[in-house]
N, C-alpha and C positions, 0 to 999 in steps of 0.2 A: 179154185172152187170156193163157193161163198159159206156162210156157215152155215152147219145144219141142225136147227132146234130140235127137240125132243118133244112130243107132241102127246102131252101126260095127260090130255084129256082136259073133259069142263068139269069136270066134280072125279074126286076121287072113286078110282073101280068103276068107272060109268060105263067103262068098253068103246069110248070112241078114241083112248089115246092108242100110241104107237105102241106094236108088239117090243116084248124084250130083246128080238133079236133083232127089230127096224133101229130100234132104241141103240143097242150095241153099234151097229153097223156104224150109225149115223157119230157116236163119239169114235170108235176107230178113226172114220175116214177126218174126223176134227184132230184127232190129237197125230194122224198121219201128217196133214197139211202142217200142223205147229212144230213137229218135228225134222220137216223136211226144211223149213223156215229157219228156224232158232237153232236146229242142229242134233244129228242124233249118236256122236261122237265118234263117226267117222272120220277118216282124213278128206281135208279139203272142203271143210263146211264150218259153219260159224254157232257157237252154243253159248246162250244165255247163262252165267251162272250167279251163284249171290254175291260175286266181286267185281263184278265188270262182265266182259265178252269174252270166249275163247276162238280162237281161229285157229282150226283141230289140221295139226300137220302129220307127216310120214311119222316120225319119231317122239317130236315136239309138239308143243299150245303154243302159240305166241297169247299171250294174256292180257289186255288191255281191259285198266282200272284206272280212276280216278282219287285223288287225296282226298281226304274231308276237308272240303270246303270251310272257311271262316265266315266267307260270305255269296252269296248266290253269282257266279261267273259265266262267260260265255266262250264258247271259243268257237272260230267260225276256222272251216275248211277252206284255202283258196280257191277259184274256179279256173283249176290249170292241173293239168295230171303232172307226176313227180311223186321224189320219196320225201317221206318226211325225215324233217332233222331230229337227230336225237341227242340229250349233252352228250354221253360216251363214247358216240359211236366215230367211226374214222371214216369222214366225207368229206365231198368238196364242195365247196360252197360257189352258185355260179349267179351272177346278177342281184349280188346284198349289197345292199348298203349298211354299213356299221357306223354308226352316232359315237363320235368320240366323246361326246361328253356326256352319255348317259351308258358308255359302255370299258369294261378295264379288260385291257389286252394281259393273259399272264403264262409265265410258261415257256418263252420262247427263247430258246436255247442261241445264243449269241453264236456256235456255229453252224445254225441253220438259218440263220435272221436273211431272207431274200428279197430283196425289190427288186419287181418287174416291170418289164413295161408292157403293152398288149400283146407281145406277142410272147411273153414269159420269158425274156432274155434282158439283159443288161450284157453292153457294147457287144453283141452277136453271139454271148453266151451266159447260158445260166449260172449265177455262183454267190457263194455262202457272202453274206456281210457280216463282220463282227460290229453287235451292237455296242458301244461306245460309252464311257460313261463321262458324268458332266453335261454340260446343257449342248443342246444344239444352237448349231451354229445360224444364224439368219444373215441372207445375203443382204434385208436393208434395216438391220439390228445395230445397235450401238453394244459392243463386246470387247472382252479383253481377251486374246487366245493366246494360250499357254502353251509351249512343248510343243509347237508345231512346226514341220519342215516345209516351206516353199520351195519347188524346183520350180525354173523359170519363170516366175512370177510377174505378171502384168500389173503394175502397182500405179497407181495416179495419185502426185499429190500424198504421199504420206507422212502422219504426223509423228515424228521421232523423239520422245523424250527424250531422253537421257543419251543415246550410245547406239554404235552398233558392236555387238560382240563377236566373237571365232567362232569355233566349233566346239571348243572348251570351254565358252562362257568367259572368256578375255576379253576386254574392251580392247578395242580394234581402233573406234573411231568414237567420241564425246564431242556430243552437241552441249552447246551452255545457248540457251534462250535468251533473247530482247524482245522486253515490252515495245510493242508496236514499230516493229524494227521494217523499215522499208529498203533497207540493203542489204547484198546477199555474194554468191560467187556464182557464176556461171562453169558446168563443167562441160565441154564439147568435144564430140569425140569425132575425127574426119577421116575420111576416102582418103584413099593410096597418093600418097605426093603430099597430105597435107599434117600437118602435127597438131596432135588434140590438145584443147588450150584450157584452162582456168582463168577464169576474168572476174575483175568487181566489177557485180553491174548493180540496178538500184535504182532511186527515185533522183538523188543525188547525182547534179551534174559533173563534178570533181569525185576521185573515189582511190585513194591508196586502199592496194591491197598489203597485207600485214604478215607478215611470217617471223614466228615468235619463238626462241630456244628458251628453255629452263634455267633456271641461276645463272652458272658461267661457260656453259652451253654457250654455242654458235650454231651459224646455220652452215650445212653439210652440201656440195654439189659433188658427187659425184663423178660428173663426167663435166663435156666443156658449158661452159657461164658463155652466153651468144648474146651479144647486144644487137639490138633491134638498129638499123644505121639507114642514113643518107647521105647519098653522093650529090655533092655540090660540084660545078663547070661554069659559074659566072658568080660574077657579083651577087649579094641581096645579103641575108639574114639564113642565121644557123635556127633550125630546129630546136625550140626549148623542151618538147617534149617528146625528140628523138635520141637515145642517150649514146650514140655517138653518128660523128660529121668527118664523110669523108672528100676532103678535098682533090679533084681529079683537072687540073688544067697547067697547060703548059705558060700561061700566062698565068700575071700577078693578080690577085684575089681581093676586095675589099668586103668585109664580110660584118655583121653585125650578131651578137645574140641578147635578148631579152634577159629579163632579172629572171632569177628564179622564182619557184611558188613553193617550193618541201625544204626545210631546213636537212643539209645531209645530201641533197639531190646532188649528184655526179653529170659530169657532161664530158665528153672525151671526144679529140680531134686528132686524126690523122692526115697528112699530105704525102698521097703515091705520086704527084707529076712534079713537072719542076717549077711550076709556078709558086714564088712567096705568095702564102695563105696569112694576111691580118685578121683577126678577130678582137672588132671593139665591142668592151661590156661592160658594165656597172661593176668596176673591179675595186678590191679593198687598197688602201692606200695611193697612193702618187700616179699610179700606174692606170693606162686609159685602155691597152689596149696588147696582145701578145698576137707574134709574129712565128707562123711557121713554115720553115721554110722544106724543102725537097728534103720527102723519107724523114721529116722529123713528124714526133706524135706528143700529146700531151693531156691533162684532164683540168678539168676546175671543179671546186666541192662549193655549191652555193649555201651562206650562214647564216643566211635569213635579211641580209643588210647585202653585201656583196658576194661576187665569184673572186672564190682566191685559186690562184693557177699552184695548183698542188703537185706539178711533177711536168718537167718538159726535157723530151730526147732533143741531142743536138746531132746533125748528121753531120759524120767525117768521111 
């Protein structure tokens, strides 16, 4: 309905305006319309009051008011139906984005702390994470981690200060560092039939590896000491850097071996056949050359100058 004037005439008492009861009629049906509009505090209508709007329910108002403004504000409704969020209330929030840097997360009880993936689970089921304290960890971060257990860990290349320790925080194993050190030990581990090695290996083409006891300490083998050997059946030249020579011919043997290179280095010969085994070498004193004959064995210690034959079985 549109509104409806009061029609008071052209001059006061002139008798062309509206009677008192067109008069009535016509504010009735005005302040009917404003009332059915703005609210006449029934349930399920909306009433104007001096604090805001009320939206008149069963029981309740819901009351919606505004702060005193500091400064003149707008607030725009989006163009998409939905509840509106409210700070207290207990909702879920579906397609926000939250600004970490213009917003503080607080509140969140470390056993309810949950990351999900889209489908609201982690590895095929939902569950609490305890939030953590200390910094987070970054996968391409330079950090120090404290107090943490590795199981089967995939590790490339790691740089080991100091040690590895037990369980108890015992040192196990002590790294000591070399400035620009290009040598190192190889550890390999092998397939059934084969025995896992330890080697010097390195930029260095020559390379003693070193095994070192404390004060008057030794070094400890446990089980058997196996020298690495070669079987000789003709004439030529013994192995200098095989440390034992075993001679196998029923004929006599004319044999040569080179100096040594380690002061200390050991060479050892044995003859299973019945051929005399000669070995001529760069030997200390008068002596050119030692002869061994069937089932005899022997060793030579080289001193940096010659091989002196330090022990020879004789067969009876």
């Amino acid at each position: 309905m549109a509104r409806q004037i009061i029609n008071t005439g052209t001059t006061a008492n002139d008798g062309t305006g509206d009677t008192l009861r067109t008069a009535g009629d016509k504010m009735n049906d005005n302040f009917s319309e404003l009332y059915t509009i703005l609210g006449s505090g029934a349930a399920g209508v909306s009433q104007l009051t001096d604090s805001g709007l009320d939206i008149i329910g069963t029981s309740f108002r819901t009351k919606i008011g505004a702060a005193n403004p500091a400064s003149e504000v707008s607030i725009d409704f989006p163009d998409s139906a939905g509840t509106v969020t409210l700070i207290a209330a207990t909702q879920t929030l579906t397609n926000k984005i939250i600004s970490a840097d213009n917003n503080t997360l607080s509140g969140i009880a470390a056993s309810s702390f949950v990351i999900s993936d889209g489908s609201g689970n982690i590895d095929g089921s939902a569950s609490a994470k305890a939030i953590p304290t200390g910094v987070v960890v970054g996968t391409t971060d330079t950090q120090t981690l404290t107090n943490k257990t590795l199981t089967t860990p995939s590790i490339t290349s790691p740089k080991i200060t100091t040690g590895i320790n037990d369980v108890n925080n015992n040192e196990i194993i002590k790294f000591t560092a070399t400035g620009s050190a290009v040598n190192e030990i190889t550890i390999t581990n092998q397939a059934t039939g084969s025995s896992p090695s330890i080697a010097a290996t390195g930029t260095d083409a020559n390379l003693n590896l070193t095994l070192e006891s404390k004060g008057t300490g030794g070094i400890t083998v446990n089980t058997k000491l196996v020298n690495t050997a070669e079987t000789l059946t003709s004439n030529g030249a013994c192995s200098q850097a095989v440390p034992l020579t075993i001679f196998n011919s029923a004929s006599s043997l004319a044999m040569t071996l080179a100096a040594g290179t380690i002061i200390g280095e050991t060479k050892y010969f044995v003859n299973r056949n019945s051929g005399t085994a000669t070995v001529t070498a760069n030997m200390a004193g008068s002596v050119t050359s030692v002869a061994f004959a069937a089932n005899e064995a022997g060793f030579m210690i080289w001193s940096g100058a010659d091989w002196h034959l330090a022990s020879k079985t004789v067969a009876t």
